[in-house]
C-alpha positions in Angstrom: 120.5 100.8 59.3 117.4 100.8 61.4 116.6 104.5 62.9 117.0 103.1 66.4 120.5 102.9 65.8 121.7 106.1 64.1 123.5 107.9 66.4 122.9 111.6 65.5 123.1 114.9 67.2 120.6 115.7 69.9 118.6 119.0 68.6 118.9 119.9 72.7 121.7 121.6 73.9 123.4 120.9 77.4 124.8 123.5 80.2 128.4 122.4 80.9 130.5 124.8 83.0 128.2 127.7 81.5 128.8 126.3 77.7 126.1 125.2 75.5 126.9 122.2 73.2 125.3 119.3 71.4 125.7 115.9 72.4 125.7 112.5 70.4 123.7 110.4 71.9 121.1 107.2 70.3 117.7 108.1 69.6 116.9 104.4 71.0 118.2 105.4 74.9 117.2 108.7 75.1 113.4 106.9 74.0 113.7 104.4 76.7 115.3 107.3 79.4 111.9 109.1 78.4 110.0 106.1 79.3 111.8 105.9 82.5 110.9 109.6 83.5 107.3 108.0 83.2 107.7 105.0 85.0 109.5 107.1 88.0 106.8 110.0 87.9 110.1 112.4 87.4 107.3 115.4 86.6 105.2 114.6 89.6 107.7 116.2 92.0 109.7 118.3 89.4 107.4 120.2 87.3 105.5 122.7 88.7 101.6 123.8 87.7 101.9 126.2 85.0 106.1 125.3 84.7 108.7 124.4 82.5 109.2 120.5 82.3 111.7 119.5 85.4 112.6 122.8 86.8 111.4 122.1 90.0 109.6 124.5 92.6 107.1 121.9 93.5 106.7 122.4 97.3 106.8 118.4 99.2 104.7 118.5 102.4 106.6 115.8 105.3 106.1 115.6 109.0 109.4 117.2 109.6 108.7 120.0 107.5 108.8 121.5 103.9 111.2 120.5 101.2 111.1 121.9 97.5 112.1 119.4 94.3 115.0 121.0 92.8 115.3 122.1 88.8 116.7 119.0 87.2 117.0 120.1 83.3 120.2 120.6 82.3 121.1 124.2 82.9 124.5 124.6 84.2 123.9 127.5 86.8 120.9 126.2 88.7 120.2 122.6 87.3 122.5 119.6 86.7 124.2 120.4 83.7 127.1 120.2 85.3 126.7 116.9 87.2 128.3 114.1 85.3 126.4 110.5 85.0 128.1 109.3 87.6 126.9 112.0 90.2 123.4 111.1 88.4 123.6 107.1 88.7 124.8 108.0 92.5 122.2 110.6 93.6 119.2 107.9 92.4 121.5 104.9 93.6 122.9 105.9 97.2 121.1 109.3 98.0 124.5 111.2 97.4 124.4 114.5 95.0 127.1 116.4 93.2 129.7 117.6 95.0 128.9 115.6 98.0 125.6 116.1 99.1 123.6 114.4 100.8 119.4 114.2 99.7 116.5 113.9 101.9 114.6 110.4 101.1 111.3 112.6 99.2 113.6 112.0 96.7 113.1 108.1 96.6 116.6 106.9 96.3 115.5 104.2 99.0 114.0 103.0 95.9 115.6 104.1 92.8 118.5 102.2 94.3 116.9 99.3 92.5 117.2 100.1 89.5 119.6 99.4 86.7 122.4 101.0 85.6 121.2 101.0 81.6 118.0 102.3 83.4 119.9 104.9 85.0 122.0 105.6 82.3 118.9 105.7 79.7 117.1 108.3 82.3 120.3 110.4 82.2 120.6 110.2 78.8 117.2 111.6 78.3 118.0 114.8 80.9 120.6 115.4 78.4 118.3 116.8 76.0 115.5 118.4 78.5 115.3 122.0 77.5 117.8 123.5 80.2 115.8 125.9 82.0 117.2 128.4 84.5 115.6 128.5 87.6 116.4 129.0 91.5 115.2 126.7 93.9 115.9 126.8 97.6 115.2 122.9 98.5 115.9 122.7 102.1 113.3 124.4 104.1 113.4 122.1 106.7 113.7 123.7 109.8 116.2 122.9 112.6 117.9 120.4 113.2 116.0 118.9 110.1 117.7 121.0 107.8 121.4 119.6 108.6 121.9 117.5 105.6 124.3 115.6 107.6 121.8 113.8 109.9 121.1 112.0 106.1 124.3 110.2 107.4 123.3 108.3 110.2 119.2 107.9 108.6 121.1 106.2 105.9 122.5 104.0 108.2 119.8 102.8 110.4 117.5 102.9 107.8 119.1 102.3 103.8 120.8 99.4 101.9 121.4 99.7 98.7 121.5 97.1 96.2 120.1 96.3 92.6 116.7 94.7 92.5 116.9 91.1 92.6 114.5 88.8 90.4 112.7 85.9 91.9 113.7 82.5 90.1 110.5 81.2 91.7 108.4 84.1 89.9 107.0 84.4 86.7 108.9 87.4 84.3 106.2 89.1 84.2 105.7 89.1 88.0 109.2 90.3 88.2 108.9 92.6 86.0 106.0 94.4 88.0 108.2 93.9 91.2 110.6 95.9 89.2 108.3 98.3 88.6 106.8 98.9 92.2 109.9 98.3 94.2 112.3 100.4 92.1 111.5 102.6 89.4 107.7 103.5 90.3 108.8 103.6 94.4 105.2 102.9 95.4 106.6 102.5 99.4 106.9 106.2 99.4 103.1 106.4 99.3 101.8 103.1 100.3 104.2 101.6 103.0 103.4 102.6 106.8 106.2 105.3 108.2 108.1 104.4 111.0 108.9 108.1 113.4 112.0 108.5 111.4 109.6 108.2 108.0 111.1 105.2 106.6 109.2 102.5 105.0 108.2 100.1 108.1 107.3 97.2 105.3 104.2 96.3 102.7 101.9 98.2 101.2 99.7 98.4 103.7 99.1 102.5 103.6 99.6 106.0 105.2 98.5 109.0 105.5 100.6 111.5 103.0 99.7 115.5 102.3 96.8 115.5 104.3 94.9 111.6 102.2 95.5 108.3 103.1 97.0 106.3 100.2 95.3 102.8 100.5 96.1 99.9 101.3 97.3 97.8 97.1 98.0 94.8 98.7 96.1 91.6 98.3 93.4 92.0 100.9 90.2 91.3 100.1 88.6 93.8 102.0 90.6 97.2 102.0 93.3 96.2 99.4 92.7 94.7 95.7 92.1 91.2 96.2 89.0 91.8 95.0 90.2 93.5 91.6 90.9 91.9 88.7 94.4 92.5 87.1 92.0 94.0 84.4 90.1 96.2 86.8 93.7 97.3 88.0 95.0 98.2 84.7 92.1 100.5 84.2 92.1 102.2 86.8 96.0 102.9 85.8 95.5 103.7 82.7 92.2 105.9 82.7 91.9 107.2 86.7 88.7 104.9 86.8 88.5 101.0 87.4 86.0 98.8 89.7 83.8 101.9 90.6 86.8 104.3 91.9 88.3 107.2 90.7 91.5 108.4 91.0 92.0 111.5 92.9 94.2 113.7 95.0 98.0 112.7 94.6 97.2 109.4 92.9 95.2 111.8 90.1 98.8 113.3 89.6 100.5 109.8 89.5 98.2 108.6 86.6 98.5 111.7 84.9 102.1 112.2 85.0 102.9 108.3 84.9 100.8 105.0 85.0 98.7 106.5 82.2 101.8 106.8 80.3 103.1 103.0 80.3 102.6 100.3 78.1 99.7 98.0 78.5 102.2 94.9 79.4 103.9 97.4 82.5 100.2 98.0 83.8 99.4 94.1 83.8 102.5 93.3 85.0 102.2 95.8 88.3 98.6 94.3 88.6 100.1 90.8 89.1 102.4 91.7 91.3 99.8 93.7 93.3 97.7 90.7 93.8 99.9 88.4 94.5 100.9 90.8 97.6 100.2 88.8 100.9 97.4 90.4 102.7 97.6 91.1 106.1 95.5 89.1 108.2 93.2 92.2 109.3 90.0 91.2 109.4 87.2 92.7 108.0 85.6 94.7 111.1 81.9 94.5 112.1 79.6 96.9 110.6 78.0 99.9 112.6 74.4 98.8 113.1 72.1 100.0 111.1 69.9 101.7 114.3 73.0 103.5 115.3 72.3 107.4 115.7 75.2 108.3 113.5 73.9 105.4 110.9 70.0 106.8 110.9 71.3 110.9 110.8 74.1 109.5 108.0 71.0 108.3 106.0 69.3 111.2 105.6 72.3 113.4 105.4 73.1 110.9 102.5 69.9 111.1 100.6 69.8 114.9 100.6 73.8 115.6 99.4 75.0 112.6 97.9 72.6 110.2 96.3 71.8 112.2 92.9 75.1 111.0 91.9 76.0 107.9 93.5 72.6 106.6 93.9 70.7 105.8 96.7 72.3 101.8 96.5 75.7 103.5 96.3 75.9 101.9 92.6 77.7 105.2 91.1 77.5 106.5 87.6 80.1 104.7 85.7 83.2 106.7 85.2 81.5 110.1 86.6 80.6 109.0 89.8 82.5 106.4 92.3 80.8 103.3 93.2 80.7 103.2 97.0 79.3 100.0 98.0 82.0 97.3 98.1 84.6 100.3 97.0 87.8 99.4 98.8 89.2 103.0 99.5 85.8 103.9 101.4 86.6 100.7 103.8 90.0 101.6 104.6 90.8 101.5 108.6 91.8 105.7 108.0 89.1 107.9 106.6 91.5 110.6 106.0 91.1 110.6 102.2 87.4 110.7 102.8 86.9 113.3 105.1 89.5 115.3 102.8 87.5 114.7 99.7 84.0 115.8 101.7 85.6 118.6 102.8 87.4 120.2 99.7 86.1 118.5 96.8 87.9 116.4 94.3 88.7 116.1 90.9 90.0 112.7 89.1 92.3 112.4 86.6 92.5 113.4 82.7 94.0 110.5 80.6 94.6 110.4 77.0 91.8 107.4 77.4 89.2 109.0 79.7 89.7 112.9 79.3 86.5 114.1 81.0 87.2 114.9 84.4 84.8 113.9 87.1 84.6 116.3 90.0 82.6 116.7 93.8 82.5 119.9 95.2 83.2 121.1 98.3 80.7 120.3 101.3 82.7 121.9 103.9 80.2 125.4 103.8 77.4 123.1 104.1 78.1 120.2 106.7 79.1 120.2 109.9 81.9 118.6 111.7 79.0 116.2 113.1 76.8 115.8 109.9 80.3 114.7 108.0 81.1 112.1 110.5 77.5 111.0 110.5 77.2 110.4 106.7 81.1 108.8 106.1 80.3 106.4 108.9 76.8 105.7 107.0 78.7 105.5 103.8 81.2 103.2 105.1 79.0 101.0 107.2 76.1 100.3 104.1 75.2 98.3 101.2 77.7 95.4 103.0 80.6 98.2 103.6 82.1 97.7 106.8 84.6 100.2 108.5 85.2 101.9 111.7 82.7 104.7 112.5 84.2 108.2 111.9 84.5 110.3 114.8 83.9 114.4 114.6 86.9 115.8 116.0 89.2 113.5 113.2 86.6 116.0 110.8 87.3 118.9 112.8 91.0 118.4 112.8 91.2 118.3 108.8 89.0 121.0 108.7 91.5 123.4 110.9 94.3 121.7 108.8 92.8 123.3 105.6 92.1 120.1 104.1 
């Protein structure tokens, strides 16, 4: 009998009404529930720096307030040990917790909702066997009248259906199967999709800004999405942090860390295809500043001083250490959140089993102005062919007073 298939005793124990015992369960599901943890990023919102897998106390920053990711290993008193796999498979499914309770969409039911039962049921399989941690957490700090879970009720209403992901018969599988992948289990729209004022996903992938960055626009536009990547490029950039001259940082660092970085080869293509075959808006690429523009001529020589020892004076980057700028989709995005934030604080890209040196930027915050940041991201964003909308000082300023 192939190993797959012996069912033996899970050397994890499980908290069930305060009572620890083993559970039966095959080796091959709990295997394929751990590669589900990846392909959801479970750890990016549950694990917190310097914690125990999945206890939670990772603090979720939304426009309405603050919410805390609860402890989801399998400790009876404070995690779900005593949730059965039906109160799992409806918590991911229709938003609704144990006992009745209603979640706030950070956790991305609105996408989970997608996914298959023997997904589900694989993912709570491998829970089973987390090491049960004990550990507190006060989710809800939402203040009022966010923090009435009810109101979950009627935002469900206006702005949920669930329903199991449906292929495309028109589609290739392995375009479906990156569909899957984005729509459902990876819930990409949390990030990428714009936010409508009750924060649900308006549509596409199209961006937003989220904790203070702007995650880009992955659709197939040419000129801020990846339409210009190749699926190869993409599944790079996945896999290692680093692909067509950009680096991962901020919360997409955690994403490859905790989950791209962890899939199979086929997944990453398979997202990539799906990516580019993503209609792109119909945004047009805007008119660059010109090149005797104040802002454009101070930029330069801010640019020459702080920045070009590492990304050269054509913007050509150093390989996986320094981000290519010129033609680099994220600097062109219509939002230069993520690029005033990155000025401002520094940055730090991902560490992948296949590129495990770091690149990092400090901090130019002590040493630029509001002005001289504006002046050089407009210069950064407006040469070697970029072209984006200048970037105005007080946007600068306002980060800056936001701590970002």
């Amino acid at each position: 009998m192939k190993p797959s298939r012996i069912v033996a005793a899970v050397a994890a124990l499980v908290v069930s009404a305060g009572i620890a015992r083993a559970v039966e369960l095959p080796f091959d599901q709990i295997n394929a529930g751990r590669y589900q943890a990846a392909l959801g990023d479970c750890a990016g919102c549950h694990t917190a720096p310097g914690g125990k897998p999945y206890a939670g106390g990772v603090s979720l920053e939304t426009p309405f307030g603050t919410l805390v990711a609860p402890n989801i290993t399998p400790d009876g008193a404070t995690g779900i040990g005593t949730w059965s796999e039906a109160d799992f498979r409806r918590a991911l499914k229709q938003g609704i917790g144990h006992g009745g309770k209603r979640l706030y969409p950070a956790m991305p039911y609105t996408a989970y909702t997608k996914m298959t039962d023997s997904d589900v049921a694989a993912l709570w399989a491998y829970f089973r066997t987390v090491q049960p941690v004990t550990n507190e957490v006060q989710s809800n700090r939402l203040p009022f009248p966010f923090n009435i879970r009810l109101l979950m009720a009627g935002w469900n209403w206006i702005n949920f259906t669930p329903g199991d992901f449906k292929p495309d018969p028109k589609k290739t599988d392995e375009w479906n199967r990156g569909a899957y992948i984005v729509e459902a289990a990876g819930h990409c729209s949390v990030c990428h999709a714009p936010k409508s004022a009750l924060g649900a996903d308006k549509g596409g992938l199209t961006g937003t800004v989220l904790q203070g960055w702007f995650a880009p626009n992955i659709t197939g536009n040419l000129h801020e999405g990846v339409g210009s990547w190749s699926a190869e490029e993409i599944v790079s950039y996945l896999k290692t942090g680093v692909g067509r001259g950009s680096i991962g940082s901020g919360p997409m660092r955690e994403v490859i860390e905790n989950s791209t970085s962890k899939m199979t080869d086929a997944d990453l293509k398979a997202i990539a295809v799906y990516l580019k075959d993503l209609p792109a808006s119909d945004k047009a690429a805007p008119t660059p500043v010109a090149t005797d523009n104040p802002a454009m001529q101070t930029g330069a020589r801010i640019y020459a001083v702080n920045c070009s020892a590492c990304h050269n004076g054509d913007g050509s980057g150093q390989g996986a250490l320094f981000p290519k700028l010129a033609g680099n989709s994220v600097v062109q995005q219509g939002d230069p959140t993520t690029l005033i934030h990155i000025v401002l604080a520094g940055s730090q890209g991902a560490v992948t089993a296949a590129a495990p040196t770091t690149p990092a930027m400090p901090s130019f915050a002590w040493r630029l102005t509001d002005q001289q940041v504006a002046d050089v991201l407009t210069y950064v964003r407006n040469n070697w062919g970029n072209a984006a909308p200048p970037v105005a000082p007080d946007a600068v300023g306002k980060q800056r007073k936001n701590g970002s």
